[in-house]
C-alpha positions as CSV (number, residue, x, y, z in Angstrom):
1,X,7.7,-9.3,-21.5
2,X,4.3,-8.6,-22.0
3,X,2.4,-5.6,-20.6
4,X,-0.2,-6.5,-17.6
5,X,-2.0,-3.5,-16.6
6,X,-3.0,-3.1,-12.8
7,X,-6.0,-0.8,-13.2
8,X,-8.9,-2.8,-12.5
9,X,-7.5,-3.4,-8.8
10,X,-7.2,1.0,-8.8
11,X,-10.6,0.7,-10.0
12,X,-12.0,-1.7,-7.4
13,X,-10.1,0.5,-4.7
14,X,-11.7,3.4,-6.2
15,X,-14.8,2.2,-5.8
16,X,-14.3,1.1,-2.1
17,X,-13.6,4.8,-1.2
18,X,-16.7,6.0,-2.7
19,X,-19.0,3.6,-1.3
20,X,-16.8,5.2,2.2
21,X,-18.0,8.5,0.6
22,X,-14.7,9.4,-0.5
23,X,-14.1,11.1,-4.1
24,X,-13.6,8.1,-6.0
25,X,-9.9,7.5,-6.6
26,X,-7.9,4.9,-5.9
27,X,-4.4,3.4,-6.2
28,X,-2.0,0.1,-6.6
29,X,2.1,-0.3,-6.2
30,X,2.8,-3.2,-8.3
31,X,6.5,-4.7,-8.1
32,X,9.3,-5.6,-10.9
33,X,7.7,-9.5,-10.4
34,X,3.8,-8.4,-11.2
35,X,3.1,-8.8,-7.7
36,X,1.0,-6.3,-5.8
37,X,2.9,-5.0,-3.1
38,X,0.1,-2.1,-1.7
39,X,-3.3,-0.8,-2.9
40,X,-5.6,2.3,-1.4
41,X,-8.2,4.7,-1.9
42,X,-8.8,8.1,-1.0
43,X,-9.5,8.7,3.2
44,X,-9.0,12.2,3.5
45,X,-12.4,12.4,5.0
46,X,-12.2,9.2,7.1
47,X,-9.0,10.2,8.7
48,X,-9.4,14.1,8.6
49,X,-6.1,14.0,6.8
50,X,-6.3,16.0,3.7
51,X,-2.9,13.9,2.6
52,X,-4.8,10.5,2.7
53,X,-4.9,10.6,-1.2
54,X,-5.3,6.9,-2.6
55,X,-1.5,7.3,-3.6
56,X,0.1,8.5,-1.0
57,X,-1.5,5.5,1.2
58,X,-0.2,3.1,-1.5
59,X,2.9,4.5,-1.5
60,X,3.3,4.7,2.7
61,X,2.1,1.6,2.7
62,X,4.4,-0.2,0.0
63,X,7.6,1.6,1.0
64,X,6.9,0.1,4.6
65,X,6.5,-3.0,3.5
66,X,10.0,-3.3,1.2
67,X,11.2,-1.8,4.1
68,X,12.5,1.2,2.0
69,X,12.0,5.1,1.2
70,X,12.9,4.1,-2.2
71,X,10.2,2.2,-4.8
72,X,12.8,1.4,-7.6
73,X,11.1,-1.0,-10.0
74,X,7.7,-0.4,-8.9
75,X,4.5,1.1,-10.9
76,X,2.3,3.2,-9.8
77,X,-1.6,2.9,-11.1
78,X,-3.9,5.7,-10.6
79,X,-7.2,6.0,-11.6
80,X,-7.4,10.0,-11.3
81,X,-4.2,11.6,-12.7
82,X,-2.2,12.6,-9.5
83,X,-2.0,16.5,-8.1
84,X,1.5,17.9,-7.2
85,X,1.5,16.9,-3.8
86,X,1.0,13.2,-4.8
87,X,3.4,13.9,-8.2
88,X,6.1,15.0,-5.2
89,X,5.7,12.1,-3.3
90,X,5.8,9.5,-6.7
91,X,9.3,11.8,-7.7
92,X,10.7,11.3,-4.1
93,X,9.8,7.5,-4.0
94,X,11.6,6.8,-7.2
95,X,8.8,4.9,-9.1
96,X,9.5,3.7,-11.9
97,X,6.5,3.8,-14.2
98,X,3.4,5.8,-13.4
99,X,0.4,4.8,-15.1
100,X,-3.5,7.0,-14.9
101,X,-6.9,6.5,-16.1
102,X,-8.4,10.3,-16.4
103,X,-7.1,13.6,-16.5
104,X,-7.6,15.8,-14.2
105,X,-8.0,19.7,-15.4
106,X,-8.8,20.7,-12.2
107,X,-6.3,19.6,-9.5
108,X,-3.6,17.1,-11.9
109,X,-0.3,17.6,-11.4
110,X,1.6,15.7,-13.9
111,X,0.0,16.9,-17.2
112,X,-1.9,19.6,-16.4
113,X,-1.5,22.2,-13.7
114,X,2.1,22.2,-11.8
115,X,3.5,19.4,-14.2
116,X,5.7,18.5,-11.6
117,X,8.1,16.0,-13.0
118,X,8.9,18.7,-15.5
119,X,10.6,21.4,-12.7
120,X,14.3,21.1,-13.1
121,X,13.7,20.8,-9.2
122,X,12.4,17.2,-9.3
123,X,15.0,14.9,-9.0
124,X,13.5,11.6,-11.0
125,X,10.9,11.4,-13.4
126,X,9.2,8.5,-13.6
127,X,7.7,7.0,-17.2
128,X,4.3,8.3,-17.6
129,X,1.6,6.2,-19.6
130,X,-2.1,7.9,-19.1
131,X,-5.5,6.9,-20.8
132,X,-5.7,3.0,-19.6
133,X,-9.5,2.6,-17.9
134,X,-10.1,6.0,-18.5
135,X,-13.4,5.7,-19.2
136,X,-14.4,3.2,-16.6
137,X,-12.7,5.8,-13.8
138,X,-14.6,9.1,-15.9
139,X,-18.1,7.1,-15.7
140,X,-16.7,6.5,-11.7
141,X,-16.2,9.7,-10.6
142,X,-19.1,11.5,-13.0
143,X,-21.9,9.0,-11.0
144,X,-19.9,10.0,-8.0
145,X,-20.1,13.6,-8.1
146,X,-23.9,13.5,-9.6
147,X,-24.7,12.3,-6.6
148,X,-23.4,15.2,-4.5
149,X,-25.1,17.5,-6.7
150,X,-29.0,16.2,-5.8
């Protein structure tokens, strides 16, 4: 099987949420078939929900549609590595293979930081694979947060 990588749908999510005024980020379930089953960006600010994080959306919004808590056989792509709280929810939905662009020093979860799927507390770890569009989400969220700085 050949690898198809999902990013530049994150990407074009990502860039839906900051044209919203959202930080940048955004996120796509993809099935065992290749077939998109739910894509987000961030709306923490748009719902006043500071768990509206691009992949927690995807993921509600995937699981709802396979009509499961459960995303066995699914990937995850991210275009900001996720923070614990997102990490958590990835670990409790069982995904399979979790793919991000950038790192995140600051707030990631899954390299840096908590390193969640690490804890002898997390039940599943999924396969991690980071670096793919990094620097097309990097440039993203740079522009984005020059901006807020003027």
């Amino acid at each position: 099987m050949v690898f198809r990588s999902y990013m530049e749908v994150a990407l074009a999510e990502a860039k839906t949420a900051a044209a919203r005024g959202e930080v940048p980020v955004g996120a796509v379930v993809v099935d065992a078939a290749g077939q998109v089953v739910a894509q987000a960006g961030n709306r923490t600010r748009e719902l006043n929900d500071p768990t509206a994080h691009a992949e927690m959306l995807a993921i509600r919004a995937a699981c709802a549609r396979v009509g499961s808590e459960r995303l066995i056989d699914h990937d995850l792509y991210v275009t900001l590595e996720p923070c614990a709280m997102c990490a958590a929810a990835i670990a409790a939905a069982r995904v399979a293979r979790l793919y991000y662009a950038a790192s995140d020093p600051k707030s990631g979860g899954v390299a840096q930081g908590a390193r969640v799927f690490s804890h002898p507390q997390c039940h599943h770890a999924p396969e991690v694979y980071d670096g793919i569009g990094t620097a097309a989400a990097e440039l993203l969220l740079k522009s984005f947060f020059a901006g807020k700085r003027r």
